[in-house]
C-alpha positions, 0 to 999 in steps of 0.5 A: 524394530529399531532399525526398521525405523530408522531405516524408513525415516532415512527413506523419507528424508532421501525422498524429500531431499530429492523433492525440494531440488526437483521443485527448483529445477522446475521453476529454474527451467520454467524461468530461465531466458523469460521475461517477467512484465510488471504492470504499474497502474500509473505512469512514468515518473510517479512514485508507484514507477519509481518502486517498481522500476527498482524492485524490477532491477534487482528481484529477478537475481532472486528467482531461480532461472533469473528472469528479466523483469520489466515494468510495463506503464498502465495507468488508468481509473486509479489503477482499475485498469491494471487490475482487470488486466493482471486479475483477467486478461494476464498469462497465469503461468507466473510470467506476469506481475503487478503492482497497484494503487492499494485503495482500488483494493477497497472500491468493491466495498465502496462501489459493490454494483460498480466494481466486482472483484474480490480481492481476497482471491488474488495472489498478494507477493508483498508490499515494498512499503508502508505508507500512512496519512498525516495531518499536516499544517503550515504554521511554525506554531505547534497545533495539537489535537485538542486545538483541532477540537476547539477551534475551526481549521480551515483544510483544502482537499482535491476532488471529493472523490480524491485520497485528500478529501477522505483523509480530511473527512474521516479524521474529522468524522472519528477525531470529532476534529472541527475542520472546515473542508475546502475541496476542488484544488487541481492537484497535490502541489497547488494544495500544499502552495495554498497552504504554505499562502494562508489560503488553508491551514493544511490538510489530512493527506500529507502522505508519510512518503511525501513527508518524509521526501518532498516535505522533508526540508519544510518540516525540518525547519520547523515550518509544517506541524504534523498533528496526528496520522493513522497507521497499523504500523510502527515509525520511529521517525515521529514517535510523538505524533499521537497516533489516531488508532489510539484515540478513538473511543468506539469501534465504528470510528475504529472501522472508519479509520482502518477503511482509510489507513489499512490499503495504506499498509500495504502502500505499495501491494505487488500481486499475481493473477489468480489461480497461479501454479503454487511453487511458481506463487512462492518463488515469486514471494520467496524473490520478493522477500529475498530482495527485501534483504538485498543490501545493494537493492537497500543502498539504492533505495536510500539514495533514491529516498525511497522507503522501505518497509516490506510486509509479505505477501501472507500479511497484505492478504490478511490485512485485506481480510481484516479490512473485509470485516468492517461492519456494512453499516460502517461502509455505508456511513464512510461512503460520503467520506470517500466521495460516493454517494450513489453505490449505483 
């Protein structure tokens, strides 16, 4: 009986063997000489481009058969436009990828009778890096969240439809922070020159990528006090910074809160359209996650000051889940935040 045992475990263990080699074989022939399109939902030169143009240089040596990748601009509506075509219109055979504006993930929550796709249906790779709000204020002066709360600071947002302005009117609405807010200013750079003249004191979209690169020199000199953020996640750079999610004190402005910081956590998503073939999904998240440990891909990305802090394509996916979870009475109280005031 013994050996009858062993005999048929030593069968299954040659016939798996033989499997997991087949099922590379697969995917090595499938891939090799192809080119795989990575289509960015912004244009040249936006940090979004810069991430993806480096993942692309070093991601295809990870997948077997080492195909080429290369990134195809597609800007438009936030990264709408790239979406419906990598969700819709895009070859389902693995030789098209993606990477998005992570807040396009949240508009059919937002705009239900404008934009239908469900995000939960798409296949997440990961996400090259973690990206959260600050709040950020241009004054050599410390300020603090109980300064926040007793006395008016004057914040700049861009359009009201605009990342900056719902940074500055969710912080204020779950901090209970006592913000005057000014929207209208035509883009990033001439808000932070308004702040840096005394026009606003700061704002509520300080992004931690831009701190940490363009900010960086003026932070440092001790020029811009970082208040407060909102992050899922872990920083060691600014462990003083009080963190928002520790703060509030009911479970609506916790909700409010993640609506804003959450698609931020998988600040840089990558996806596949849906319905891929399995073993060409993993491979796709297996080169992901092995480019993630590349040292030559890490080195560059230090000297290009680009922040790496993966999440996998399994934690991007459950976080959106989690995301979904917020309660309709929570969205619909957030919408006027995020600049919607007519879900039709």
């Amino acid at each position: 009986m013994k050996r009858a045992f062993l005999a048929v475990s030593c069968l299954a263990l040659m016939i798996a063997a033989s499997i997991v080699p087949a099922a590379a074989d697969e995917i090595a022939d499938f891939y090799h000489g192809k080119t795989i399109r990575d289509v960015i939902g912004f244009g040249p030169g936006d940090s979004f481009d810069l991430y993806a143009r480096l993942i692309a240089k070093y991601m295809g040596a990870h997948i077997p058969g080492e195909p080429t990748i290369v990134v195809q601009n597609m800007a438009g509506a936030g990264s709408l436009t790239a979406l419906n075509y990598v969700t819709n219109s895009a070859p389902r055979d693995g030789t098209v990828i993606g990477m998005i504006n992570p807040v396009a993930t949240i508009q059919p929550l937002l705009q239900p009778d404008l934009v239908k796709f469900d995000p939960r249906m798409l296949d997440w790779i990961g996400s090259i890096a973690t990206d959260y709000y600050t709040c950020g204020f241009w004054t050599a002066d410390k300020v603090s969240l109980k300064d926040l709360r007793l006395r008016q600071f004057i914040v700049g947002s861009t359009a009201t439809t605009g990342a900056t302005y719902a940074g500055d009117m969710v912080f204020m609405s779950a901090l209970h922070l006592n913000f005057k807010v000014v929207p209208g200013y035509g883009n990033m750079g001439e808000l932070n020159h308004a702040a840096e003249r005394g026009e606003v004191q700061g704002h509520c979209g300080v992004m931690a990528t831009t701190l940490k690169s363009t900010l960086w020199p003026v932070y440092t000199a001790g020029n811009l006090q970082i208040a407060v953020r909102a992050t899922l996640g872990s920083d060691s750079e600014f462990p003083d910074v009080p963190n928002a999610f520790d703060l509030v004190t009911s479970d609506e402005d916790r909700q409010v809160l993640l609506l804003l910081a959450g698609p931020w956590y998988y600040g840089r998503p990558m996806l596949a359209p849906p319905d891929l073939p399995k073993a060409r999904l993993a491979a796709l998240r297996a080169g992901f996650d092995a480019t993630m440990k590349d040292q030559a891909f890490l080195d560059e990305a230090k000297n290009l000051r680009a922040d790496i802090h993966p999440l996998t394509g399994a934690q991007v996916a459950d976080t959106i889940r989690k995301i979904y979870e917020i309660s309709p009475a929570v969205v619909a109280r957030a919408r006027p935040m995020f600049g919607v005031t007519d879900s039709k």
